[in-house]
C-alpha positions in Angstrom: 259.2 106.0 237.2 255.7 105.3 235.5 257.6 104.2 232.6 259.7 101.2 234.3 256.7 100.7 236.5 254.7 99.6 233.1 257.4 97.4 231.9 255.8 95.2 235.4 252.3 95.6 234.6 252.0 94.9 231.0 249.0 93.0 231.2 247.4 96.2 233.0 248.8 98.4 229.8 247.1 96.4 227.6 243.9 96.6 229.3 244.4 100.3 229.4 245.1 100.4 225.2 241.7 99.1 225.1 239.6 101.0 227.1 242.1 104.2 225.6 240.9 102.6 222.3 237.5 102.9 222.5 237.6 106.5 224.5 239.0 107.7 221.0 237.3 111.2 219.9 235.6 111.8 223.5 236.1 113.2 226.7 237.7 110.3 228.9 237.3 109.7 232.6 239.9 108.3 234.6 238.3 106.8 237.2 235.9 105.2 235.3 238.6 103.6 233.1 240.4 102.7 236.1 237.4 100.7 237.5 237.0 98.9 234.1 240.4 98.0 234.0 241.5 97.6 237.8 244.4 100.0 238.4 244.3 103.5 240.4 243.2 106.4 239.0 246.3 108.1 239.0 247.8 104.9 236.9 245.9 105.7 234.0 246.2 109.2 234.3 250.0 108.6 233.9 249.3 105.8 230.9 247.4 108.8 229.0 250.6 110.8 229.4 253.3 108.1 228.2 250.9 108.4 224.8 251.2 111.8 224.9 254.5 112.3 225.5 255.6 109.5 223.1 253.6 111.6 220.2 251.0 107.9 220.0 247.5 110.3 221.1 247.0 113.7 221.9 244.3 116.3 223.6 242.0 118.6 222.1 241.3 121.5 224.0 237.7 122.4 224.2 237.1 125.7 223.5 235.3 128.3 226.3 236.5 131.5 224.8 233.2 134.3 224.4 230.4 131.6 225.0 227.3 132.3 226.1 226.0 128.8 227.0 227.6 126.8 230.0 230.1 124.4 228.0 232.0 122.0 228.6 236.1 122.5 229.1 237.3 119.0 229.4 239.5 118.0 226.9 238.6 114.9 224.1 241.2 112.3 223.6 242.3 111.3 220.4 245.1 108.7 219.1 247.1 109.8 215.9 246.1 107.6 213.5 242.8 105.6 212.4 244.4 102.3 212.4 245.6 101.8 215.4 242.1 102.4 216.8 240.8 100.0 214.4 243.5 97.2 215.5 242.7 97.5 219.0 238.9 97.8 219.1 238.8 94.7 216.4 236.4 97.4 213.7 237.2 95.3 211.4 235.7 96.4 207.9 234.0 100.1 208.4 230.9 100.0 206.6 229.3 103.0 205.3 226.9 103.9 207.7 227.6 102.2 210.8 228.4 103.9 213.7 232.5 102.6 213.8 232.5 103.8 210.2 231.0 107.4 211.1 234.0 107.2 214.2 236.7 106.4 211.5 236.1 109.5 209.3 236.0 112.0 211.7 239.1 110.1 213.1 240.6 110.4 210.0 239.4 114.4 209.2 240.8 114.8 212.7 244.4 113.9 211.2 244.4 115.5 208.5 243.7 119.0 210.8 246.1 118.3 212.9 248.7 117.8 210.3 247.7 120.3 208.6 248.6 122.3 212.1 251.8 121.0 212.8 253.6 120.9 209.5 251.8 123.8 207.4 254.5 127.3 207.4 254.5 129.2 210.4 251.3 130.9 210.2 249.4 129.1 208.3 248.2 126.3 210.6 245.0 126.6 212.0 245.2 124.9 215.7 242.5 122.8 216.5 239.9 123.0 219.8 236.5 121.1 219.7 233.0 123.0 221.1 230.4 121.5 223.6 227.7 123.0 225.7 226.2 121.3 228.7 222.8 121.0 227.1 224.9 118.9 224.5 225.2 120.9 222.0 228.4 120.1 219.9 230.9 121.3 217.0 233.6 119.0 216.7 236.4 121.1 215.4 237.1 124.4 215.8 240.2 126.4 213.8 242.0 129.1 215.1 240.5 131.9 217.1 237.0 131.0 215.9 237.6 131.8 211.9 236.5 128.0 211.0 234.1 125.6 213.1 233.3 122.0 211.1 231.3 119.5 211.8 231.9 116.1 210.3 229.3 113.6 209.5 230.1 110.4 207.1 227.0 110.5 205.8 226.3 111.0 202.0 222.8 112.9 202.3 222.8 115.7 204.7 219.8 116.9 206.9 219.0 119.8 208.8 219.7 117.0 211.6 223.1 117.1 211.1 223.5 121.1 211.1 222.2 121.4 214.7 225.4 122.4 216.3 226.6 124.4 213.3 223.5 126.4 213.9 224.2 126.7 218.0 227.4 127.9 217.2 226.1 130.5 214.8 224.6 132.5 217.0 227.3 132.7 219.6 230.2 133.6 216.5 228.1 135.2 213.7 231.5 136.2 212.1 232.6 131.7 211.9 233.0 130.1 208.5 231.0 127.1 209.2 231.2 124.0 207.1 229.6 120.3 207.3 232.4 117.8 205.6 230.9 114.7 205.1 230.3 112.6 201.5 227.9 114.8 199.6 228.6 114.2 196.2 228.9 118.4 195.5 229.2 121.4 197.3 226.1 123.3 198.5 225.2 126.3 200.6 222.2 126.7 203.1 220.1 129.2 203.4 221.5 130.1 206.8 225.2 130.0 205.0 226.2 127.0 206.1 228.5 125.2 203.7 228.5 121.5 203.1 231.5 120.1 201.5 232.2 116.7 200.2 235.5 115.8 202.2 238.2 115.6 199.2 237.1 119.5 199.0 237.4 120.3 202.2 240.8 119.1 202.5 241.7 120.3 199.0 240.9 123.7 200.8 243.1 123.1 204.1 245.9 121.9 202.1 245.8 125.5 200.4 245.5 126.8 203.0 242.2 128.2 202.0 239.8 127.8 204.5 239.7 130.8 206.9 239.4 132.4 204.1 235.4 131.8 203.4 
């Protein structure tokens, strides 16, 4: 029914692409969405599950298994490829360093996990969940039952800035391989064994189906 009801209210699907667009990677609220865009609540609700159910986005579970700290369970929306993002929100060219650009590779990290997921042998996939506490507090990816957590950041010099959720999520899962991906010219280790990888290794390792491996 929601499906020949859009095929009436195109210009209201559009709108919706849009604001859908720019939710990409977070935790989207309806009714804030439907206020920008000026259909029900339930309306978009039902527009997020025509993308879902026609394979065009998907949900990342957050993950609330074990946790110590008050997190946050809502799922983050994501579309299934970095283009289409970049089409609808107008990015244009991503420059190195900008926030869109910093958007765009975790967009893009993001797809690689999830095919990785979906097309490695049975068994091999690692699924994907995404970690938040309510003090904000934040992993964005984590594989499996806890074996891998990774944070990406686009950036090419990493700080002890950018290990700040790592570390959080350290001391809740001692036992986590946890790894920065980001474009560090070469691998490194921190004191506190957190790895940072430059991306083409990090996926060089989830391709062989090397990473919960440490």
């Amino acid at each position: 029914m929601l499906a020949e009801a859009l095929t009436r209210n195109l210009p209201a699907f559009q709108r919706f692409l849009e604001a859908a667009a720019f939710s990409n990677g977070q935790i989207v609220n309806a009714a804030t969405i439907s206020r920008e865009i000026g259909v029900a609540a339930n309306t978009v609700r039902g527009y997020f599950d025509i993308l879902v159910d026609t394979l065009v986005a998907t949900w990342v579970p957050a993950w609330t298994k074990r946790t110590k700290r008050r997190v946050i369970q809502a799922p983050r929306f994501w579309f299934f490829d970095v283009g289409i993002v970049n089409e609808i929100t107008g990015r244009g060219i991503l420059v190195p360093g900008s926030t869109d650009y910093g958007a765009a590779f975790e967009h893009f990290i993001f797809m690689e996990l999830r095919a990785h997921a979906t097309y490695s042998p049975k068994g091999a996939g690692l699924s994907v969940s995404y970690w938040r506490t309510a003090s904000g507090m934040e992993v964005d990816f984590i594989l499996g039952n806890a074996e891998v957590a990774v944070e990406v950041k686009s950036t090419d010099r990493p700080t002890t800035d950018h290990l700040k959720g790592l570390r959080a999520w350290r001391e809740e899962h001692p036992k986590s391989r946890c790894i920065l991906v980001c474009r560090a010219p070469r691998a490194r280790r921190t004191e506190q064994g957190i790895e940072i990888l430059p991306w083409r290794e990090f996926l060089d390792s989830l391709w062989k189906n090397e990473l919960s491996a440490g």
